[in-house]
Structures are given as C-alpha cells and as structure tokens.
C-alpha positions as CSV (number, residue, x, y, z in Angstrom):
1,X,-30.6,19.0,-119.7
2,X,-30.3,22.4,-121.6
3,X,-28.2,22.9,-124.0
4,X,-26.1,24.8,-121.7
5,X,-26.1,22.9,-119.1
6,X,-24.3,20.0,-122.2
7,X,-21.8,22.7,-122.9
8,X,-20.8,23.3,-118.9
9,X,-20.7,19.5,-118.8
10,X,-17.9,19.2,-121.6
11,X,-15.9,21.8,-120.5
12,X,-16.0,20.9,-116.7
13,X,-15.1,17.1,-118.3
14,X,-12.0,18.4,-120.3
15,X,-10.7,20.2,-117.2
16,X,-11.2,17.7,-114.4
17,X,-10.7,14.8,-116.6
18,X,-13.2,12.3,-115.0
19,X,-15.9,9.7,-115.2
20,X,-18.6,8.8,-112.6
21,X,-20.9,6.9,-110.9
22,X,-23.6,8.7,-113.4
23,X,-21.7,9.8,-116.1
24,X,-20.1,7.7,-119.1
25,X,-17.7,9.3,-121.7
26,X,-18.1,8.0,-125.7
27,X,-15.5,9.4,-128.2
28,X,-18.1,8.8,-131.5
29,X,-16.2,10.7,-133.7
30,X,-16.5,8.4,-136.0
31,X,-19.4,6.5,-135.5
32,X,-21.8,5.8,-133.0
33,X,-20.6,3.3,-129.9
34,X,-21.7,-0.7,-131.5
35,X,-21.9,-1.6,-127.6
36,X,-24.6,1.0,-125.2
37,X,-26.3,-1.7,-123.8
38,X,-23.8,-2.2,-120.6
39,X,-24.4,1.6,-119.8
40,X,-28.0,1.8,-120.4
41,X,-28.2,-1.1,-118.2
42,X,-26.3,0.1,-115.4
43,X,-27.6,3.5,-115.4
44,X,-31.3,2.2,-115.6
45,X,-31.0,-0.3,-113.0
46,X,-29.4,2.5,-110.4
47,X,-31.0,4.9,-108.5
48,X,-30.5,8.5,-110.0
49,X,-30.2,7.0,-113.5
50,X,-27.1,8.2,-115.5
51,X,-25.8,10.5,-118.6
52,X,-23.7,9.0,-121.4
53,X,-21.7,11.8,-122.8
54,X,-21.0,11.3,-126.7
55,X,-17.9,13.6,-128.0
56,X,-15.2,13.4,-125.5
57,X,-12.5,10.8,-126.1
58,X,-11.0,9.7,-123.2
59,X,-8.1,7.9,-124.5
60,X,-6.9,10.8,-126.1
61,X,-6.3,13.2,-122.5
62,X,-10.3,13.5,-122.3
63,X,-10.0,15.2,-125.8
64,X,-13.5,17.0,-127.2
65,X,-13.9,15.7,-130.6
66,X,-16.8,16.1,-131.3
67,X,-19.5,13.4,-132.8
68,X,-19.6,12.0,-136.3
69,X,-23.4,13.3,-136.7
70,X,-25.4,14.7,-134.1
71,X,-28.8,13.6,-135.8
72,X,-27.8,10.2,-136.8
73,X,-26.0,8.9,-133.3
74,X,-30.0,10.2,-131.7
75,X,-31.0,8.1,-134.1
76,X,-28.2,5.0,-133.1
77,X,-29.1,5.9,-129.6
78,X,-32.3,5.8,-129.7
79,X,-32.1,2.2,-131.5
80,X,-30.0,0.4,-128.9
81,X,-32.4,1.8,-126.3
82,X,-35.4,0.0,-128.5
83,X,-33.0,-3.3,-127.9
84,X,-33.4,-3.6,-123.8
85,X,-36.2,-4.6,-121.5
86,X,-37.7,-2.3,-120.6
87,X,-37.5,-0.2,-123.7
88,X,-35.3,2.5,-122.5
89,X,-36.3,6.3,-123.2
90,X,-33.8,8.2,-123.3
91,X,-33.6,12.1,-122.7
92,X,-31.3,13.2,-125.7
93,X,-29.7,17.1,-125.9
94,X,-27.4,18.4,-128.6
95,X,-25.0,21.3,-127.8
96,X,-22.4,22.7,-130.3
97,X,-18.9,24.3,-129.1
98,X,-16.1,25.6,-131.4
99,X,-17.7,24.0,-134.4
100,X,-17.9,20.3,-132.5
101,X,-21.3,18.8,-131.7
102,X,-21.8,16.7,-128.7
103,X,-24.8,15.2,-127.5
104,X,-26.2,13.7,-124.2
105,X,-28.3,10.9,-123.4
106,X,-29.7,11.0,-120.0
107,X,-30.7,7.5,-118.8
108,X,-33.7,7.5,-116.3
109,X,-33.4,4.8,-113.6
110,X,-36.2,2.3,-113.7
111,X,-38.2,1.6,-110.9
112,X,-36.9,-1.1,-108.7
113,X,-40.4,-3.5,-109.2
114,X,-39.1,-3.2,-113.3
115,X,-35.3,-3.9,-112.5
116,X,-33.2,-5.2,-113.8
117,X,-33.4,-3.7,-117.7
118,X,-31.1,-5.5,-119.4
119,X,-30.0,-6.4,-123.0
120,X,-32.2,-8.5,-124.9
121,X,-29.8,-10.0,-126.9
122,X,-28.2,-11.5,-124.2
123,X,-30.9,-12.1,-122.4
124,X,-32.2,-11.3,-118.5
125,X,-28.8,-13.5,-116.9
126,X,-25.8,-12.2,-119.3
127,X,-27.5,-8.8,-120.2
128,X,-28.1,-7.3,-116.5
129,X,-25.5,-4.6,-115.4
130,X,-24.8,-2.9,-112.5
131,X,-22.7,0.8,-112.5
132,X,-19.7,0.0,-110.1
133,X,-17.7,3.7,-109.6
134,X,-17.4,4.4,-113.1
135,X,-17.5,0.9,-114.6
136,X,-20.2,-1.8,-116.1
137,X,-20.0,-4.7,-113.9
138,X,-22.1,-7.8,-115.5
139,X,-24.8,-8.6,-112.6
140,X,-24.4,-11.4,-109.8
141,X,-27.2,-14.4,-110.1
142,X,-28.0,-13.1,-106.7
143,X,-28.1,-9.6,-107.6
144,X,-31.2,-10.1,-110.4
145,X,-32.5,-12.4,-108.0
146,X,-33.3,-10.0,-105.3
147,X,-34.9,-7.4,-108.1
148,X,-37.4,-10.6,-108.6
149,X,-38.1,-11.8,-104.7
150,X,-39.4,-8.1,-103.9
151,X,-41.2,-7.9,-106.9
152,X,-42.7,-11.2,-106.5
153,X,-42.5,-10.9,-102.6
154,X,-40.4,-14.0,-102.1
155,X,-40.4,-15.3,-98.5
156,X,-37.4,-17.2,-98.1
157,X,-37.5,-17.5,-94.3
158,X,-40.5,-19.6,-94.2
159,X,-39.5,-22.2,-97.2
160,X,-39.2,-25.6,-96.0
161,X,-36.7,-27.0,-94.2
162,X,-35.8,-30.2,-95.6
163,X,-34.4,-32.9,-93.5
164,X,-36.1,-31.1,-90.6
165,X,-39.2,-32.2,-88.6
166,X,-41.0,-31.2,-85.1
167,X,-38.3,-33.7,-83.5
168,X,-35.5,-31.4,-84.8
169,X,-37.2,-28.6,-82.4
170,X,-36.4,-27.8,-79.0
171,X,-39.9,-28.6,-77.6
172,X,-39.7,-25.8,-74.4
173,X,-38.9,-23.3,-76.1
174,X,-41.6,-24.2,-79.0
175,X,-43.9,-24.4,-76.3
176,X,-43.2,-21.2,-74.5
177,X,-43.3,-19.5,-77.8
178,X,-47.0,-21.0,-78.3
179,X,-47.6,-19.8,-74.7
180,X,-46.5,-16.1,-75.5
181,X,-49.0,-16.0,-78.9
182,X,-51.8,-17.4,-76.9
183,X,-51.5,-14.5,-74.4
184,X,-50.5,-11.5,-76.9
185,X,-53.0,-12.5,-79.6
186,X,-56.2,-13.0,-78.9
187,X,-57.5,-14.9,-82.1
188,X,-55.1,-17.9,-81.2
189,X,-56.0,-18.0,-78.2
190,X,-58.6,-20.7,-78.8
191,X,-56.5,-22.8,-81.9
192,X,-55.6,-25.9,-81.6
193,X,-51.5,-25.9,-82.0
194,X,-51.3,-26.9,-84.9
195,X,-53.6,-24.1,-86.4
196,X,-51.1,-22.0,-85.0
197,X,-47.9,-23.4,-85.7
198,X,-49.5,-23.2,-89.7
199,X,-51.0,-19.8,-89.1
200,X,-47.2,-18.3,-87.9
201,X,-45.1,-20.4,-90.3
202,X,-43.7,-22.7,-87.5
203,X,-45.0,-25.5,-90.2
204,X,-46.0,-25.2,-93.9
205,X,-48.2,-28.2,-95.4
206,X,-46.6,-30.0,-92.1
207,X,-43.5,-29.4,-93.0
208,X,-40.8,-27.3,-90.7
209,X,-40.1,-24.0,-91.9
210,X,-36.5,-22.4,-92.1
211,X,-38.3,-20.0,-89.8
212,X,-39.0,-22.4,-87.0
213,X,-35.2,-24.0,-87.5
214,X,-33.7,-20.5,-86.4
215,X,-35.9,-19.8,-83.7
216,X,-36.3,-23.3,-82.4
217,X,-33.9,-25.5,-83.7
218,X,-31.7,-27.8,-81.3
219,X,-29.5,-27.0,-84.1
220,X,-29.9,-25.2,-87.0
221,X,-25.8,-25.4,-88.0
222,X,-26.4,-29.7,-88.6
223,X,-28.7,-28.5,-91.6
224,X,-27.4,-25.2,-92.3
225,X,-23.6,-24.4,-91.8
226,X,-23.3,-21.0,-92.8
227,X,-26.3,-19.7,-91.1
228,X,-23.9,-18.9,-88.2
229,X,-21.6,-15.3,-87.1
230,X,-18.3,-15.9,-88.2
231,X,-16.4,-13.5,-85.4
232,X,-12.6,-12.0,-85.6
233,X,-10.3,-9.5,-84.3
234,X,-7.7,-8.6,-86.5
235,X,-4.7,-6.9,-85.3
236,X,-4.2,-4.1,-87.8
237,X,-6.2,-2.2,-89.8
238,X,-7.1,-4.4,-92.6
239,X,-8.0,-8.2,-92.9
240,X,-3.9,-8.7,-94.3
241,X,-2.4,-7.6,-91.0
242,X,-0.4,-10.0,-89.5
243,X,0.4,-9.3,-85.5
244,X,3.6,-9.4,-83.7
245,X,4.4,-13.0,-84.0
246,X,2.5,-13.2,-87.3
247,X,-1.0,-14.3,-86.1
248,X,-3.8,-13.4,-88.8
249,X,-6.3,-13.1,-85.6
250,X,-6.3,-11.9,-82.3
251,X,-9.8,-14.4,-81.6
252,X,-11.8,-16.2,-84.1
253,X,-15.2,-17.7,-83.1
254,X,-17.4,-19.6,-85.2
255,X,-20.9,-18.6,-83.5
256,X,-23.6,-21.0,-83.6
257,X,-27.4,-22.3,-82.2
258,X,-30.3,-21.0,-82.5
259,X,-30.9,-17.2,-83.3
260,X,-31.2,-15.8,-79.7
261,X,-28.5,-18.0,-78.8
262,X,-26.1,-16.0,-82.1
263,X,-27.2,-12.7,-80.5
264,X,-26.1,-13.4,-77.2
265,X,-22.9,-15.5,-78.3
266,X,-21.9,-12.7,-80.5
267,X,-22.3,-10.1,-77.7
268,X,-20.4,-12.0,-75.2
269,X,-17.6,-12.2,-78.1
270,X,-17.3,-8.6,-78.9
271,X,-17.5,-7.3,-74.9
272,X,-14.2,-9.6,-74.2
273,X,-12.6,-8.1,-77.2
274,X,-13.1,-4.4,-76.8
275,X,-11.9,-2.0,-74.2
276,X,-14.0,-1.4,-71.0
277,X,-13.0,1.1,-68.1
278,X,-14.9,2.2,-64.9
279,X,-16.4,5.5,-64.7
280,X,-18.5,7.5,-62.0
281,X,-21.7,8.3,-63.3
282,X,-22.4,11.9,-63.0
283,X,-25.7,11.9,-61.9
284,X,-25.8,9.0,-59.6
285,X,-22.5,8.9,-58.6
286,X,-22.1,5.4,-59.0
287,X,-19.0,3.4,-60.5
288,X,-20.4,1.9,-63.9
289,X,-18.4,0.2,-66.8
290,X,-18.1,2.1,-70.1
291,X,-17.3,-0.3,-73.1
292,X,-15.3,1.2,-76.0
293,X,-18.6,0.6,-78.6
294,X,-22.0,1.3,-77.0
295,X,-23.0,-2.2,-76.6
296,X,-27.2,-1.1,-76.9
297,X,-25.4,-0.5,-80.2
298,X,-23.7,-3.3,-80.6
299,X,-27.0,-5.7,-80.0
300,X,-28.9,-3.4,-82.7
301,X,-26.5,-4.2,-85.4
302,X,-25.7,-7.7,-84.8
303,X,-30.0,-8.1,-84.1
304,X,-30.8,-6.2,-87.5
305,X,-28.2,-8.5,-89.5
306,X,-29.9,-11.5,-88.5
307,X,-33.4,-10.3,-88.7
308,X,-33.2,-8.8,-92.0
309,X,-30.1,-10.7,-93.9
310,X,-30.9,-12.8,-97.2
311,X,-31.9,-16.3,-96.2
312,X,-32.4,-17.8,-100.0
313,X,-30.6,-20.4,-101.1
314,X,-28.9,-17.8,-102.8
315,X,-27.3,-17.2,-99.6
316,X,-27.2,-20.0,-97.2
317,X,-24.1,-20.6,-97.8
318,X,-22.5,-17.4,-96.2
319,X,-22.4,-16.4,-92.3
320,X,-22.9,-12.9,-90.6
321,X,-19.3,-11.5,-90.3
322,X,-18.3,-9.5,-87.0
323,X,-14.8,-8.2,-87.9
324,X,-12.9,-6.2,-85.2
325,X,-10.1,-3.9,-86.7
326,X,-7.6,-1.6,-84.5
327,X,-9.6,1.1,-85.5
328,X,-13.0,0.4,-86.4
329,X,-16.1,-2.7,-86.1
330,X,-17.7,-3.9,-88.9
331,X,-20.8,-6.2,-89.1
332,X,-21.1,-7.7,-92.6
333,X,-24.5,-9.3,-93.7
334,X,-25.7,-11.1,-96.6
335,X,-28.0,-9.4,-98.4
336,X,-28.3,-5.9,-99.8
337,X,-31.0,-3.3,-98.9
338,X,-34.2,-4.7,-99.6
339,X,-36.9,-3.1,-101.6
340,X,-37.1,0.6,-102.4
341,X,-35.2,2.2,-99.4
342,X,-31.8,3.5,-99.9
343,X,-28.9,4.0,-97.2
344,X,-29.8,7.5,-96.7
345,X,-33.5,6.2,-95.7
346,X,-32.3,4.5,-93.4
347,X,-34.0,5.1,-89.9
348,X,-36.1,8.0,-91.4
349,X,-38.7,5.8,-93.3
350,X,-40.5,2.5,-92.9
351,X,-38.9,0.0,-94.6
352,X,-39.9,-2.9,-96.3
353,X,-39.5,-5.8,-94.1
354,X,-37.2,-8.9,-96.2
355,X,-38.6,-11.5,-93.7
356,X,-42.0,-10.2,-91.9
357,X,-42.9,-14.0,-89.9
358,X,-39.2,-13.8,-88.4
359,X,-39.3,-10.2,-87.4
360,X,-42.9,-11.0,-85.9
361,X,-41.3,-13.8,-84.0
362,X,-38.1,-12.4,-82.7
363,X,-41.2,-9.7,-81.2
364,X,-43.3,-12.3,-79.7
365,X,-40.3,-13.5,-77.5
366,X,-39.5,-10.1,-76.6
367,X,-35.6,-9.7,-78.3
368,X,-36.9,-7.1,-81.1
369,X,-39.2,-4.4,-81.1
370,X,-40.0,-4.5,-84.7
371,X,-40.6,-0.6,-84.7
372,X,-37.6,0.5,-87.3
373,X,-35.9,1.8,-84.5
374,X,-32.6,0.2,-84.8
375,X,-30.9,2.3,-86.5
376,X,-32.2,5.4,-84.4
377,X,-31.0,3.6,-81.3
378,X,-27.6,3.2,-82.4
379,X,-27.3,7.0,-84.4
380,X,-28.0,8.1,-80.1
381,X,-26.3,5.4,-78.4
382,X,-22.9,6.3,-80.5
383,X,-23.6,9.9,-80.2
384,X,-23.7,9.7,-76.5
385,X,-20.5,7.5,-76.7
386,X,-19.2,10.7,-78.4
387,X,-18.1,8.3,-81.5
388,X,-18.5,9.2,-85.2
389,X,-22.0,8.3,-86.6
390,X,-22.0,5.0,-88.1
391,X,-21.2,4.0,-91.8
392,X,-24.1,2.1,-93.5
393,X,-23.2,1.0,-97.2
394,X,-25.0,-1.5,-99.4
395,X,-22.3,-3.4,-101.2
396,X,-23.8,-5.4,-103.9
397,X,-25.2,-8.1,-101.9
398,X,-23.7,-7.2,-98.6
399,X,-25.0,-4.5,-96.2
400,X,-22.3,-3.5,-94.0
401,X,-22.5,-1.3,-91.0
402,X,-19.5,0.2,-89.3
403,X,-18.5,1.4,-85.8
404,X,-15.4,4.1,-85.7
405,X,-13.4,4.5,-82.7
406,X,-13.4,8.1,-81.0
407,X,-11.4,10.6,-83.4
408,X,-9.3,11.2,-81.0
409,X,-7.6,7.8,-80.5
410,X,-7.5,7.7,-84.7
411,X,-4.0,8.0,-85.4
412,X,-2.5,12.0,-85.3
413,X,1.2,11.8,-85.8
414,X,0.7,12.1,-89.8
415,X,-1.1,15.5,-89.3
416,X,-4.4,14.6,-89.9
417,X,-5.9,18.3,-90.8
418,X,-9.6,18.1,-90.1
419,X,-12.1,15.7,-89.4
420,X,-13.0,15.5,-92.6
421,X,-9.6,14.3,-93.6
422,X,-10.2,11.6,-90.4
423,X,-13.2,10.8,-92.2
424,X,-12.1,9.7,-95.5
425,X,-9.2,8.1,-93.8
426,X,-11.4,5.8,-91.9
427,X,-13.6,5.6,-95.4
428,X,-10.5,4.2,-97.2
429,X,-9.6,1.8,-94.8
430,X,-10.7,-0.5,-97.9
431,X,-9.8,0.8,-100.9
432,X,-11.9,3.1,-102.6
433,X,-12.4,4.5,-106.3
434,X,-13.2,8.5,-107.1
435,X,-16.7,8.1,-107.3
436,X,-17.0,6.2,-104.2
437,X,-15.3,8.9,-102.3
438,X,-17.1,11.4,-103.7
439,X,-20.2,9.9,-102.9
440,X,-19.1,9.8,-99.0
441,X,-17.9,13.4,-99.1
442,X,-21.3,14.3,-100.3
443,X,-19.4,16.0,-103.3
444,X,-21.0,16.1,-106.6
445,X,-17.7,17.1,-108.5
446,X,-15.1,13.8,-109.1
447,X,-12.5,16.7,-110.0
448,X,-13.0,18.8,-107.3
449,X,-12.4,16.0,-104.6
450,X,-9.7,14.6,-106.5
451,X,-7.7,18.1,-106.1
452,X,-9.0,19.1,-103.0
453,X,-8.5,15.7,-100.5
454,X,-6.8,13.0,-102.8
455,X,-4.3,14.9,-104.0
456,X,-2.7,16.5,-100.8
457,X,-3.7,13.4,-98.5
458,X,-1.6,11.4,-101.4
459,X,1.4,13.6,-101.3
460,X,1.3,13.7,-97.3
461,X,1.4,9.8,-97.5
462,X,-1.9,9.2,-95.6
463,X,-3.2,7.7,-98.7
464,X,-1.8,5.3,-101.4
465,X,-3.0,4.4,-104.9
466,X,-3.9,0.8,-105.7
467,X,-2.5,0.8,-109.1
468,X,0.5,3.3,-108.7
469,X,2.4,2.5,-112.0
470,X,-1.1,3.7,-114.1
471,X,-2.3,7.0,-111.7
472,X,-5.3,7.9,-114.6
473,X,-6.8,4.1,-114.8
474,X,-10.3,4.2,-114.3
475,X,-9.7,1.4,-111.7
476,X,-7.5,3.2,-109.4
477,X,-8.8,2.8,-106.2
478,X,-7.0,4.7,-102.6
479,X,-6.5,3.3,-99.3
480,X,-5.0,4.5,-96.3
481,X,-1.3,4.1,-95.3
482,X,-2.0,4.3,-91.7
C-alpha cells in the first residue's frame, strides 16, 4: 500500500463510516491496541488476508485521531506479530493528513496447509480466529480440525467402523459391487476377495470401514444416526413460519439406508413437494412433465453433499438438510469446502477430493461420474429451467447450495426495481451483515452498497434491520420482509 493509497483509505473510512470483511479500525491515539492477536488471526487464516487500520476511532463517529507514535506502534505491531504461529509479517505504511499520522498493517493470509495462525499465548485451540463480516469469531474445534485433516490428508470415510462386521453388510449388493471391480479393473481381476475388499477399503486390518457401512450397510442409521437427510417443507420463507393452522412443516422426512438408497429417498421426497405441470416439447411434440427445480439438478446437489460432506467424528452427529422454502431450496451439508478451492472455483478447477475411496465407489456402481462436473450440470440444467444461477456459500462448517424460484414468481407487489434488487432479496432471506452483502453484490465498497441498496430497499420496507434500536452496531444484520 502507498502512502496514498493509506490517505484514500482514511478519508473514504471517515465518509462511509464502515468496517469489513478485510479491514479492522484501531483508534491508538494513545497507545498501541494490548489485544492484535484476534485480527491477525482472522485476517491470516482468510483468504485475501486483511488491513488493520491504526488512527480512526470508531466510537467517536469514525473520528481520525491520529496515532500516539507512528514509529513506536510499527514497533508494537510488529511485536504482537512475533507472538503468533506462524510469525506473522506484516506489510506496515505510514501516511500523514492534517498533522495526524496513521498507519496500516496489511496482514497476508497464510496458506491453507499453514492455517490456522493463531496466538501463542493461548495456544492452537483458544488462540485460532476466524473474520466473520467485520468481527473476530474464536474458531470451532471442527473448524481447526479441518485445516489439520487436509494437511495431514485425513481419510475419515474409510476409519473403522466399530460395532460393524461383514455380517452387518448386505451380501448382494457387496457381491455385485466385487463383480463390477473385477470387470472395470483389470488388476483385481485375479484377487482373491479379500485382497480386494482391503485394496478398496471395504475392510481395514479386517475391520469394516465407514466406507463399506454407507455403501453396503443393511443399515448404516443402527450405528450412525445422523448419517441420514433430514427433509422439510416449510410454509414461509424462513424456518420460523408457521402455516395456516400453525404447522411448523408442510412434510418432514427423516431419510435413511444406505447411500444410494438417501439419493433416491431424497429425490422421491423433493418431486412430491415441488410443482410439476405438462408441457409439449417443442421439438418432438410430445407431452413431458416439467418440475419446478430441474431435478438433473436436484440429484447433483443432493449426490455432491453426500459424496463430499465431513464424515469425522467431528461430524457424525449431523444429517444432510433438504429444506424447502416458498421461495427457494436449500441443501445444507456438513462440512465446509475442502482444501484450497474457494466458492468461486467451484466447477472451473479440479478440486480436492475430501473422501477419494467413496467417490471411487459411488463410480464403480455407476451413480457418480466423478469428473467435477456437478456443479457444471446444474449451472445448465437451471439455466435451461430459466431459474437464477445457484447460490453456493461455505458457512463455517456448512456448504450450502441454493435453488431460487423463477424471478418472476418472486414476489412483485412491493416494487421490486431490478433484478439485482430480487437478488439480494432472495440473498437476505437469512439475515445478512454489510460485508456479507457486499461480498454477493460483488462490491468492494461497504459504503457504497449501504447507500445505494440497503438504504432505499430499507425505507421501501423490503428489508428490515436485525437490531433496529442500535442502526450503527457492527452486528446489524438485514433480512427481508417479504
């Protein structure tokens, strides 16, 4: 950062009064902050890193007052950084306006095989932090936990099931999956089966592996519980909405067996709770049905969640949610984006795989292709549905993918000016900070979206604040009134 580029950066602060998900404000007028280390954590363990602004005091009507000494706080700065692990080096600029000095320490993110940096101190556990909007949030266990099962290459789907043995299997299908790997692969061709079953993590040491209980178990639920779809329809637009005669759910299905079993199970469950009309097909003039969601779509999402979800003990203990809204599908899966792909990756590049022996499986019995193209399928499937692309977000520990209805059955009467505006309305279904809906508009400028689409869409009542009594708190969050 140049020094002018720190003087834009305080004015463009003191006008559109903000923080971010990358930027943190420190008054320091009269002495350095006692307490970095939740900001350099954060901001290290994101992707983009950060910038902690020293000068502004936020408290004060984001008032520039300047630091106490711009050569000692490097100095304070550059001490705490010493304190983490990783050492942090920071990128530190001074800039001087009316007489005030202010500096900036630019954080650079770490890469994710060094995550998380956290606080010595406090060590790996207490000391971890996540950036949240424009809040330190302390880490999850889970959340360092995944940092160390890529690095390490963890493979939780093929730890040993306990209580479980070949008697807990159903024996056809374990045999007509031996049959297909004999045929498709030529090296087993000649094994004995139980070189195989060790070779493709059926067993491990003799011992059945979670692996073979969700492919072949007569059922997986006895032993696992969670490992199941948990399916609703909720009458309104968010999971509070009560219907007509007060019902919290339209249906509610508890979906369970075996993996292929969940796929289809969960299929059937979302075609009898959707809309489905009869069409004639242009080009062959025959009557079809046309669901309201793409249901090649459908299958992708509800496949990829239970392919690539968490299956640590971490996680066990929390199903696959399939929640359908008035206005919108969402498909909730434990787990967060594995390894070094972000959301906007997402189709384009070839991920790392969370659980390579059940992907490998699920292709061997012909219900995945394992080729990345998921979320290519459903990008043209919804497109030729003529539906809003879907919304993929990574919500610290929870990937959620999200099916919009067409735009033109999204609600109108409130004078909805552009799709944009439908956009974020759908966004906000769940409440949603500034940075957050910044980030979605694609807007680098907090400020600028605040004056441009919060403001009006607030005073036209298509969005509320969460905290309406404090309007400036930095936990405000918006959600949609309609």
């Amino acid at each position: 950062m140049t020094r002018e580029e720190l003087q834009e950066m305080v004015k463009s602060v003191q006008k559109l009064r903000y923080e971010s998900q990358s930027l943190e404000l420190k008054a320091a007028h009269m002495g350095c902050p006692k307490r970095l280390y939740d900001t350099l954590s954060s901001f290290s363990n994101q992707d983009g890193g950060g910038t902690i602004l020293f000068g502004i005091d936020e408290s004060k009507g984001y008032e520039p007052v300047g630091v106490y000494d711009a050569q000692d706080i490097q100095k304070q700065i550059n001490a705490q950084c010493l304190q983490m692990e990783p050492v942090i080096r920071p990128v530190l600029t001074v800039a001087e306006i009316d007489g005030k000095s202010f500096v900036a320490a630019e954080i650079p993110a770490l890469d994710i095989a060094e995550r998380p940096c956290y606080y010595r101190g406090m060590g790996r556990i207490k000391g971890s932090y996540v950036r949240v909007g424009d809040s330190d949030e302390p880490m999850t266990e889970y959340e360092i936990y995944s940092y160390e099962a890529f690095r390490r290459k963890y493979q939780d789907e093929v730890r040993v099931a306990n209580r479980m043995s070949l008697e807990s299997l159903d024996k056809n299908k374990l045999a007509d999956y031996m049959h297909r790997l004999r045929l498709g692969k030529p090296n087993l061709s000649q094994l004995t089966d139980e070189q195989i079953q060790d070779l493709m993590s059926i067993t491990v040491e003799d011992k059945i592996t979670l692996c073979a209980a969700l492919l072949f178990g007569l059922y997986p639920q006895a032993y696992y519980p969670q490992l199941c779809v948990i399916a609703t329809v909720v009458p309104g637009l968010r999971i509070s909405d009560l219907g007509t005669e007060g019902e919290r759910f339209l249906d509610n299905e508890r979906i369970e067996g075996d993996i292929p079993q969940i796929l289809e199970r969960s299929l059937q469950f979302v075609r009898r709770n959707i809309k489905s009309k009869t069409i004639i097909n242009e080009e062959t003039g025959k009557r079809e049905d046309k669901t309201e969601y793409p249901m090649a779509a459908v299958r992708e999402a509800i496949l990829n969640a239970l392919v690539h979800r968490d299956y640590s003990i971490h996680t066990e203990g929390m199903p696959i949610q399939i929640q359908l809204f008035a206005d919108r599908m969402e498909i909730r899966s434990p787990g967060g984006i594995y390894g070094r792909i972000t959301v906007d990756q997402l189709g384009k590049v070839q991920p790392d795989t969370r659980n390579p022996m059940l992907a490998s499986a699920l292709e061997t019995l012909q219900i995945t292709e394992n080729r990345y193209s998921g979320i290519p399928i459903i990008e043209k499937e919804l497109s030729r549905f003529g539906l809003p692309p879907a919304r993929l977000e990574d919500k610290r520990g929870t990937f959620v993918v999200t099916f919009y209805r067409k735009a033109h059955e999204e609600v109108q009467e409130k004078n909805v000016e552009d799709k944009r505006q439908q956009e974020l309305l759908n966004f906000c279904s769940e409440p949603r900070s500034r940075a957050e809906i910044a980030k979605f508009l694609g807007v680098k400028t907090v400020g600028y979206v605040m004056q441009h689409y919060v403001k009006p869409m607030l005073e036209a009542g298509l969005l509320s604040m969460t905290i309406p009594e404090q309007p400036q708190s930095h936990k405000q969050k918006y959600r949609r009134n309609i």
